[in-house]
MARSE-975040 format. One record per residue: residue in one letter; y, x, z of N, C-alpha, C in turn. Coordinates in steps of 0.1 Angstrom, whole numbers, plus 2048, in hexadecimal, padded with zeros to 3 digits. Each point is the difference from the previous one (the first is absolute). Example, Ala and Ser with C-alpha at 12.3 -4.5 7.8 and 13.67 -1.06 7.14 Angstrom:
REM residues 2
A7C788484E80C7F780080C809800
S80B7FC7F980B80980080B7F8808
This chain:
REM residues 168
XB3A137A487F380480680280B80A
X7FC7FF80B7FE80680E7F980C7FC
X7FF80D8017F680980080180880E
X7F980D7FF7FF80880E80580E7F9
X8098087FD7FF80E7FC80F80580C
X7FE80D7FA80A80880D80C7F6807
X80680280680D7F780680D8037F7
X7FB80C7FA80C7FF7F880A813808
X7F680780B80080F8077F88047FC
X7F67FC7FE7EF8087FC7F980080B
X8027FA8117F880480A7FB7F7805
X8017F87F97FB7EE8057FF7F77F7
X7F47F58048017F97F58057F1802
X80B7FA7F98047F28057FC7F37F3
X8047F88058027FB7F68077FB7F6
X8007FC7F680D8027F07FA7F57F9
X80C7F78007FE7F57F98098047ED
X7F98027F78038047F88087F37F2
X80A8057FC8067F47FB7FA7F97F2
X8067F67FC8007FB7F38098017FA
X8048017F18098007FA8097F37FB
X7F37F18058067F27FC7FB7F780C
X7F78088097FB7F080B80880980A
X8087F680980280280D7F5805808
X8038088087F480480C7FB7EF809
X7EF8007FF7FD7F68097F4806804
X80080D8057EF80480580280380C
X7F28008087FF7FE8127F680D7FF
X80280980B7F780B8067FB7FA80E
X7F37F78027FF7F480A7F280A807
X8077FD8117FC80D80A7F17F8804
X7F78088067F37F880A8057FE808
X7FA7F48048047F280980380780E
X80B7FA80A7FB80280C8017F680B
X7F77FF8098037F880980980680B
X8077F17FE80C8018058027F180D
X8057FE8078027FB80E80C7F57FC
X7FE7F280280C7F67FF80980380E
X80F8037FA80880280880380D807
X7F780C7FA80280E80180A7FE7F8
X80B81080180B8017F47FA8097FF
X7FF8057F47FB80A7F680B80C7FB
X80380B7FC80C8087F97F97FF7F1
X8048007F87FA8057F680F8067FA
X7FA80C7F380A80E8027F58017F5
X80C8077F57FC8077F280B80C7FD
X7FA8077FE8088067F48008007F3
X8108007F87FF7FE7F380B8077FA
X7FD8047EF80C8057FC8007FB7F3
X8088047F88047FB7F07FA8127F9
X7FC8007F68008097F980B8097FE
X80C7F87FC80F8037FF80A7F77FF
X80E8068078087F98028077F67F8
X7FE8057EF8027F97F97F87F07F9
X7F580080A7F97F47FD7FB7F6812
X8057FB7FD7FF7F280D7F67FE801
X7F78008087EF7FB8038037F480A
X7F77F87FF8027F580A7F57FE806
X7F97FE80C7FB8028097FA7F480B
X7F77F98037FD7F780A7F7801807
X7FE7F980D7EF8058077FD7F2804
X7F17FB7FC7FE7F58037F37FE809
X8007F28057F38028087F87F57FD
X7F57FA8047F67F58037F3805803
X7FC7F57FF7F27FF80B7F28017F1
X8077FE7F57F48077F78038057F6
X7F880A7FC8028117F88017F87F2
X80B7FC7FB7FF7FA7F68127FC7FF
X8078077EE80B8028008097F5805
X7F97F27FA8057F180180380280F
X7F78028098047F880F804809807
X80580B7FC808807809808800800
X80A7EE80880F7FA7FF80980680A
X7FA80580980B80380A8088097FE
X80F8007FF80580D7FF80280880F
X7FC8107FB80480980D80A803800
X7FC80A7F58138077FB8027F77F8
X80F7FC7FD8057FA7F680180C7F3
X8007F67F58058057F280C80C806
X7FD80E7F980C8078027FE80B7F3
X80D8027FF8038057F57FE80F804
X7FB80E7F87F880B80480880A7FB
X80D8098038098097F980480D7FC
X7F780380D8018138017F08047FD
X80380D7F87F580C8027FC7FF80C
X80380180B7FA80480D7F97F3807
X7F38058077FB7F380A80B7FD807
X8007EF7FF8067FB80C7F87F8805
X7FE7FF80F7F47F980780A7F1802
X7F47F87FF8067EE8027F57FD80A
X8097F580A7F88018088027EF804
X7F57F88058017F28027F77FB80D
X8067F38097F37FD8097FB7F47FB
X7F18008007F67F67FD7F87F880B
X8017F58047FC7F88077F57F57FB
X7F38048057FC7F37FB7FB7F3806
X8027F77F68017F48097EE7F8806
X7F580C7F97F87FC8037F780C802
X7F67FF80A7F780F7FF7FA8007F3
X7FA80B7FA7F77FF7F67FF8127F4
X7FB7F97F780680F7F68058007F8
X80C80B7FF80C8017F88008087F7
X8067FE7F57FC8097F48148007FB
X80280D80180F8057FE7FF8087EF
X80D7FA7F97FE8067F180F805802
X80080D7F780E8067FA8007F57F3
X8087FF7FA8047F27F680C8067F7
X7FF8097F78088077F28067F37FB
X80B7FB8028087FA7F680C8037FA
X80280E7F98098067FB8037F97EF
X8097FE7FC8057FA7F37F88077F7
X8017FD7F67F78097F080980A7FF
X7F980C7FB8058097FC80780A80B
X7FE80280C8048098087F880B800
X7F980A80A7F780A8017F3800807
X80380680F7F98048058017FC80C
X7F57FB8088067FA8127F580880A
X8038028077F38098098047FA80F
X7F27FD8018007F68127F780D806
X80080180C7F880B8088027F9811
X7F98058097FA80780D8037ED802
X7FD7F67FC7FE7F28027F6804811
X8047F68087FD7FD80D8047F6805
X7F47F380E8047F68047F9804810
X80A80180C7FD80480F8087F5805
X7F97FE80B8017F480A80D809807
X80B7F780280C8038007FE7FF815
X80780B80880180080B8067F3806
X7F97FC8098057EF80580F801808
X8008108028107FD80A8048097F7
X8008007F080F7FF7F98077F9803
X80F7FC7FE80B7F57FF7F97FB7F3
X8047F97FB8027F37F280D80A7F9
X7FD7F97FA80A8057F380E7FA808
X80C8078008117F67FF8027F77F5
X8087F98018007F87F78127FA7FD
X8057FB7F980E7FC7FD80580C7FD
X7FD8067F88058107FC80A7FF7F6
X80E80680380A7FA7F3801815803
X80B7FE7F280781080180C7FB7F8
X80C80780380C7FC7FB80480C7FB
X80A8057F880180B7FB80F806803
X80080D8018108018038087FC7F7
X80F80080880B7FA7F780280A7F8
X8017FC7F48048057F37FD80E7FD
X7F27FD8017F680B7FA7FE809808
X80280281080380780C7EC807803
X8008058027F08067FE7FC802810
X7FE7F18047FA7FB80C7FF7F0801
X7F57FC8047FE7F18018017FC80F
X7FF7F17FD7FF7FA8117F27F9802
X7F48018047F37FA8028007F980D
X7FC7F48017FD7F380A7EF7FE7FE
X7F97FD8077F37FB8017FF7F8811
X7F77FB7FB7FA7F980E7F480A806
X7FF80180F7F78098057F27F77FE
X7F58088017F27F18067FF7FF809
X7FC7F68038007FA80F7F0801804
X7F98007F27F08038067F880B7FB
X7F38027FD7FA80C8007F67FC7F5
X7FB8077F57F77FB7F97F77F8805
X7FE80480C7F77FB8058007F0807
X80E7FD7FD8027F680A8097FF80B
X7FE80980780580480F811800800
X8027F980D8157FF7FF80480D805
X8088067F580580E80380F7FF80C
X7FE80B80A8057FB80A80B8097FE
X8107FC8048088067FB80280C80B
């Protein structure tokens, strides 16, 4: 069960999905609607933390078009596993494929018996049209024999959230 009490500092209040001792986490903190533009990219951006490091929180953000747990299939963020005390901000682009209103849920599916999950400063801004796009073909190779440096390859974008051919 989701409640509202301190973040877990005393100076803010987030939200805390509070565990069970035998059901897996399946509860949604499900946001007011927004209209939203087909084919705008969207950022959407949370912060989240685990109570403590000794218990795994698992974590999703979902979306649809009505305020209701069943139909909010789209995934934003994927399933991610939740590990440190400290916020870590996750961050995803949302596109949608149709104008209308959108209704964004944080989604607790942490195993039975873990602790405490706290989501905070949740936000969805129309993403600048001359970003680049995301890279893409991202490998990382690791140094030879445990050498404490990698080798990273990606591909550049070629276009701009918005569309637009990035000129080299």
């Amino acid at each position: 069960t989701f409640a509202a009490p301190s973040n877990g500092d005393n100076t803010t209040t987030a939200a805390r999905y509070t565990y069970h001792s035998t059901n897996a986490g399946d509860d949604y903190v499900v946001f007011p609607g927004l209209t939203l533009q087909a084919g705008v990219s969207y950022k959407v951006k949370i912060d989240v933390r685990a109570n403590s490091t000794f218990y795994a929180e698992r974590i999703e953000v979902v979306a649809g078009q009505v305020a209701k747990a069943s139909e909010l299939t789209t995934s934003v963020i994927e399933p991610t596993n939740v590990t440190t005390g400290t916020y870590e901000t996750y961050t995803a682009e949302f596109t949608p494929e149709a104008d209308g209103v959108y209704y964004f849920a944080i989604h607790a599916i942490s195993d039975a018996d873990m602790f405490y999950l706290y989501a905070d400063n949740f936000s969805v801004k129309e993403n600048n049209p001359n970003t680049p796009s995301a890279a893409t073909a991202f490998t990382a190779e690791a140094g030879e024999e445990g050498a404490l440096k990698a080798s990273l390859t990606f591909t550049l974008p070629s276009t701009t959230v918005g569309g637009a051919t990035i000129d080299e």
